[in-house]
N, C-alpha and C positions, 0 to 999 in steps of 0.2 A: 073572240068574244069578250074578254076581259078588257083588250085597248082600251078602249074609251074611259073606263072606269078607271085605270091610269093615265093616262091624261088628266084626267079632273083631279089627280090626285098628287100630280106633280109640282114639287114649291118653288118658289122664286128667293133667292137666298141675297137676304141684305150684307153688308159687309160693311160693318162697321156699326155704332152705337149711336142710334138716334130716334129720341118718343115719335118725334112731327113723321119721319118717317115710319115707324109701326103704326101707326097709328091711320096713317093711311092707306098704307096696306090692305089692314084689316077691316077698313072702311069699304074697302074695293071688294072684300070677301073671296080672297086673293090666298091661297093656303103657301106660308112661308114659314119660313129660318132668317132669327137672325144670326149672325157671326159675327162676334165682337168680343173685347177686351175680356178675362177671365173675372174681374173684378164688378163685372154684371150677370154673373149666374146667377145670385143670389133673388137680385130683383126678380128675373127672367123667372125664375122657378115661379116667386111669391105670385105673379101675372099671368101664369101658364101660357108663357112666349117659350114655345121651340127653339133653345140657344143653344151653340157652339160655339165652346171656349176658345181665341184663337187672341194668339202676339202677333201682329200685321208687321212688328218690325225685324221678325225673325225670320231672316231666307236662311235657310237652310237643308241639306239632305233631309230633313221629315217633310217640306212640305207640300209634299204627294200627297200625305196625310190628308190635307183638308178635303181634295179632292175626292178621296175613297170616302169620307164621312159623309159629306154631301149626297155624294152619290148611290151610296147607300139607305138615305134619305127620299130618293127618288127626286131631285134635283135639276128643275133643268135651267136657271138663269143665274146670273150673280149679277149684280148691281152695286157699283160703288158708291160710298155715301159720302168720304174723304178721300183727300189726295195720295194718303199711302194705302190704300185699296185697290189705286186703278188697274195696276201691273196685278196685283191677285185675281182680279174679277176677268182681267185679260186670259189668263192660264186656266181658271176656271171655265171661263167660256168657249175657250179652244179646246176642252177636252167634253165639254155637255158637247159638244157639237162637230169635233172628230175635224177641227181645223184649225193648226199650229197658228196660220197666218192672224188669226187672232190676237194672240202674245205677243206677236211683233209689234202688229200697230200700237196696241196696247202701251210699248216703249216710247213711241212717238209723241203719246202724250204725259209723259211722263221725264224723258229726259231732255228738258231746254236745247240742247246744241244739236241733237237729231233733229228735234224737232223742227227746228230753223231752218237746216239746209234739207229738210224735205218739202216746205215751203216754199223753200227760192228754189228748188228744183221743178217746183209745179208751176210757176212765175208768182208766186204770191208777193207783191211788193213787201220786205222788210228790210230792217236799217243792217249798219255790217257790225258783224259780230265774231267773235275769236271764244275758244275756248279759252281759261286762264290755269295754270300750276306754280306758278309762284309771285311773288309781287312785282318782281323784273318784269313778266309779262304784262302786268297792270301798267307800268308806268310805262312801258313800248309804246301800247296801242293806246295811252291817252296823249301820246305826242303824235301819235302819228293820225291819229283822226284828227286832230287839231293843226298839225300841217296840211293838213287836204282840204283845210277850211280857209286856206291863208292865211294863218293869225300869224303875226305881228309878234316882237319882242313887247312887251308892255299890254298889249289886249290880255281880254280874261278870256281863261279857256272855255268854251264848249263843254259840258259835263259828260262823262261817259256814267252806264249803272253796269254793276259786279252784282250776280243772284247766283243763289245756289242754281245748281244744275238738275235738281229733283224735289222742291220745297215746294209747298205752296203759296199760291199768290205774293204775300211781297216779304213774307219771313225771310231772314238773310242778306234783303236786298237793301247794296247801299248806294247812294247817289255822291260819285266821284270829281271832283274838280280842282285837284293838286296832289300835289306828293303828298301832303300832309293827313289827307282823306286815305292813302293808302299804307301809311305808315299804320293808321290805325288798324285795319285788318290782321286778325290773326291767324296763322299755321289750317287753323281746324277750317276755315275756308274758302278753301282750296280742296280739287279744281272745283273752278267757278264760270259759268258764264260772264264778257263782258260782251255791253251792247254801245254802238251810239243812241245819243239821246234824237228823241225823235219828239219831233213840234204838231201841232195842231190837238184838237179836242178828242179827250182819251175818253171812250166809251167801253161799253161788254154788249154779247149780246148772249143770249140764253134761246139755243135751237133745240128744237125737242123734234129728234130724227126717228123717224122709223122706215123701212126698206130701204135705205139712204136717201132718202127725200125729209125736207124740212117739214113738218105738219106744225108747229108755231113758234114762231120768230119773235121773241121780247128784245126791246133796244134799252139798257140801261144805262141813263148819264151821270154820268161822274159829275162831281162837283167839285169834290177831293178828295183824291184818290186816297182810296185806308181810311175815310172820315165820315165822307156822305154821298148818296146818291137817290135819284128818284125813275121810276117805272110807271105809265110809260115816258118814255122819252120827251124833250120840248120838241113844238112843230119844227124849228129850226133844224133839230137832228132828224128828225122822222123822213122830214123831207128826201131825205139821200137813203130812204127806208129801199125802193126798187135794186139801187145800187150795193147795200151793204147785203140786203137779200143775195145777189148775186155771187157776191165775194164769198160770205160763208155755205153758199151752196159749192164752190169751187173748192172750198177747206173741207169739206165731208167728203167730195169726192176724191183728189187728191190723197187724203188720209185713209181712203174707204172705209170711213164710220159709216156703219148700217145701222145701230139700235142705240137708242138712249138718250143722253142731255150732251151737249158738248158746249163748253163757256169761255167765248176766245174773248181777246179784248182786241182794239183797234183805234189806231191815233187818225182821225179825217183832218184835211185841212180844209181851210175857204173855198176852196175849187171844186172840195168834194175826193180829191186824192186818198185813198185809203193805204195805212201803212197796217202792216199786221201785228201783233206784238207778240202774242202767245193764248195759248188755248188750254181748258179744261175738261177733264169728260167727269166729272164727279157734281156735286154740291156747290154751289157756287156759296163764295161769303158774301159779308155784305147785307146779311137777311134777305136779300135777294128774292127768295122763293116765299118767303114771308110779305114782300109787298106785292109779288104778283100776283099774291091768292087776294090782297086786299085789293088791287086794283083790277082786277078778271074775275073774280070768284071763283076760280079753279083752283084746285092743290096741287103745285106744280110737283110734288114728289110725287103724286099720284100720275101724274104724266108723265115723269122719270120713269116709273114703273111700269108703265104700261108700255110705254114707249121701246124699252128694255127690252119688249117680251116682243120674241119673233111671231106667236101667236094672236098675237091683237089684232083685232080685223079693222081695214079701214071705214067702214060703219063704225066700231068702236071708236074711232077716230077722229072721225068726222062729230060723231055724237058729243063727243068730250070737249075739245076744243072752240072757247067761240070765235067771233071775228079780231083780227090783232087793231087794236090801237081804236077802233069804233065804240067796240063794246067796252072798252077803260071805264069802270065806272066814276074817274077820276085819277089824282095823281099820289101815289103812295109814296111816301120820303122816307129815309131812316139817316140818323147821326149819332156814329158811335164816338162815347164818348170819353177821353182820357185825359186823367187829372195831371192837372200841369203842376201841382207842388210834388214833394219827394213823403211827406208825411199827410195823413188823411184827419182832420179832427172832425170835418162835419161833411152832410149833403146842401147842397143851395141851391133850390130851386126856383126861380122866380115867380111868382104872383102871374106877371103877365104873358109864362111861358103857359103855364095851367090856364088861363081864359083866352087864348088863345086859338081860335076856331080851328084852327086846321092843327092843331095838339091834341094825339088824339091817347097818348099813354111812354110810360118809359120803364125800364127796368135796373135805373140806375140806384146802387145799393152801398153803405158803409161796411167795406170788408172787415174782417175779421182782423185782420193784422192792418194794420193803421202804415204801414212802409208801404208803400208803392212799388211793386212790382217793374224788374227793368222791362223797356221793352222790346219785343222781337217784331222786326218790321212796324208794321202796324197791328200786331193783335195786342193781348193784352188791353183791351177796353174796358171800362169800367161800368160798362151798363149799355142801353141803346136807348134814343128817343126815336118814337114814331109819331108820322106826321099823314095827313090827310087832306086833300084839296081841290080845287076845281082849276088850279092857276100855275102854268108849271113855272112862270116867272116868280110869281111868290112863294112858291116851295122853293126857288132857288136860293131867294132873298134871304129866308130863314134858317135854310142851314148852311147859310155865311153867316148869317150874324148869332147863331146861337155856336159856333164851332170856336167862336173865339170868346166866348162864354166862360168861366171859372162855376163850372158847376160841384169841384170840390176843394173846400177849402181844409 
């Protein structure tokens, strides 16, 4: 008799610290938890958010702990909202649901060199790649890709890239093209992925799976990578839309994602050749999810979550989603943006970037400490512009020519 009345009553536990996502949540009238940093109780209490204090970077013998908390909670999903979450939401979701095989995969997205060769195990075309433990292996495998390329005494090398083995998106990662690139490397990264570099037009795409089936498929183009991108895609990429559909329905299967968002990226050539690079099951950056609510009107964390939930019916499904690439109410851009001096004195924002029709707002700001922060990979941005349009060749146009912009002087 009581079932039902627990079911209604059971949360969906966030993991990790983000408004846009509670927010949609509780938009969804969705009874949840979030779990995140201890350094947001305070907030959580003043808003009467449901929080559990949790360190995500602390594995250790406690952390059963979270599990029995949760679950005491009446708990039955975890959702990851960042990259060091996904391996917790993994363990979590293997014990809501009384199946280890969960955890496992759960590494797959999570540790680059698994991830690879479970990839090329499934046939998914990607470049070659070595784990790395010391720099000797670095300078190995940049001569020896570069002998398999023919190069010549006197030609320039073919770049290889070194990335952590568990970071996300491009923290860590550095783009190698002599000794002198690896000299700079130190102790503390290590091991590391090395990859060859791989040529043609690097994209993402953003699957929102549930049963392991795609239910919507965003293609997001790069323009430059870590810098700018716009959603939906240009017709030029769309076009090879049937075919990348393909590929990332082969990567869900493969991997056997059942629930949630997964964010691979993928190098296409002119022919249409798909190389794979790597994949995400968390938040993608980017703003990402920020322009595909502008460009679809749906909240794609609200898809994340739903999507998440083994209970969501396909009528709910069906209801929520509309058509991919039709219904675009337009093209949504974002360019983040990082100051090229070492000292900040002022913001410069041009006249004709503000009148500028498809300028549609920015959040760029004069920090508080006037130094410039180093940077890691590409984060460390100094604000984002956001852009809006009908024309996906002049949103490209714009965030070429405003990236090379000096917007702090």
């Amino acid at each position: 008799m009581d079932k039902p009345e627990i079911q209604e009553t059971k949360l969906t536990a966030l993991l990790g610290w983000s408004l846009p996502a509670i927010e949609a949540i509780d938009k969804l009238n969705k009874p949840y938890v979030v779990v995140g940093p201890p350094d947001f109780q305070e907030f959580a209490d003043k808003n009467g958010i449901k929080f559990v204090a949790w360190d995500f970077e602390q594995l250790n013998e406690r952390s059963n702990e979270l599990y029995e908390k949760l679950e005491a909670l009446n708990t039955k999903v975890a959702v990851p909202i960042y990259e060091e979450t996904v391996e917790w939401a993994g363990a979590l979701n293997a014990h809501f649901n009384n199946d280890p095989r969960i955890f496992n995969r759960s590494l797959l997205l999570r540790d680059k060199g698994l991830m690879k060769r479970k990839a090329q195990m499934a046939g998914i075309r990607v470049g070659v790649f070595e784990e790395a433990y010391t720099k000797d292996d670095v300078y190995r495998f940049l001569k020896r890709m570069n002998e398999a390329l023919i190069k010549m005494d006197g030609d320039v090398n073919d770049p290889i890239h070194v990335k952590p083995l568990n970071k996300a998106g491009t923290v860590g990662h550095r783009l190698i093209r002599d000794a002198q690139d690896i000299d700079l490397m130190g102790d503390t990264e290590f091991p590391c992925l090395m990859e060859s570099h791989l040529d043609g037009q690097e994209f993402s795409c953003e699957a929102f799976i549930h049963n392991g089936k795609i239910q919507f498929l965003n293609i997001t183009e790069y323009v430059q990578l870590g810098h700018s991108n716009f959603i939906p895609a240009s017709p030029a990429l769309e076009e090879w839309r049937p075919r990348i559909r393909e590929e990332v329905q082969k990567l869900v299967d493969s991997f056997e994602i059942k629930y949630g968002v997964i964010h691979p990226e993928y190098f296409i050539a002119a022919d249409g050749t798909l190389n794979f690079g790597e994949v995400a099951a968390r938040v993608p950056g980017g703003h990402i999810f920020e322009l595909i609510e502008r460009a679809y009107g749906f909240s794609a964390f609200q898809a994340q979550i739903l999507c998440s939930d083994p209970d969501t019916t396909e009528e709910e499904l069906r209801a929520f989603f509309p058509e991919e690439v039709t219904s675009a109410k337009g093209y949504a851009g974002s360019l983040m943006v990082y100051p090229k001096v070492k000292l900040i004195e002022r913001l410069n924002v041009p006249e004709e970037l503000k009148t500028n029709p498809y300028f549609e707002k920015h959040d760029m700001f004069i920090p508080v400490t006037s130094k410039v922060a180093e940077r890691v990979g590409f984060g460390n941005h100094y604000g984002t512009i956001f852009f809006f349009g009908d024309d996906s060749e002049r949103m490209r146009s714009l965030l070429k020519q405003y990236e090379k912009y000096d917007f702090y002087l």
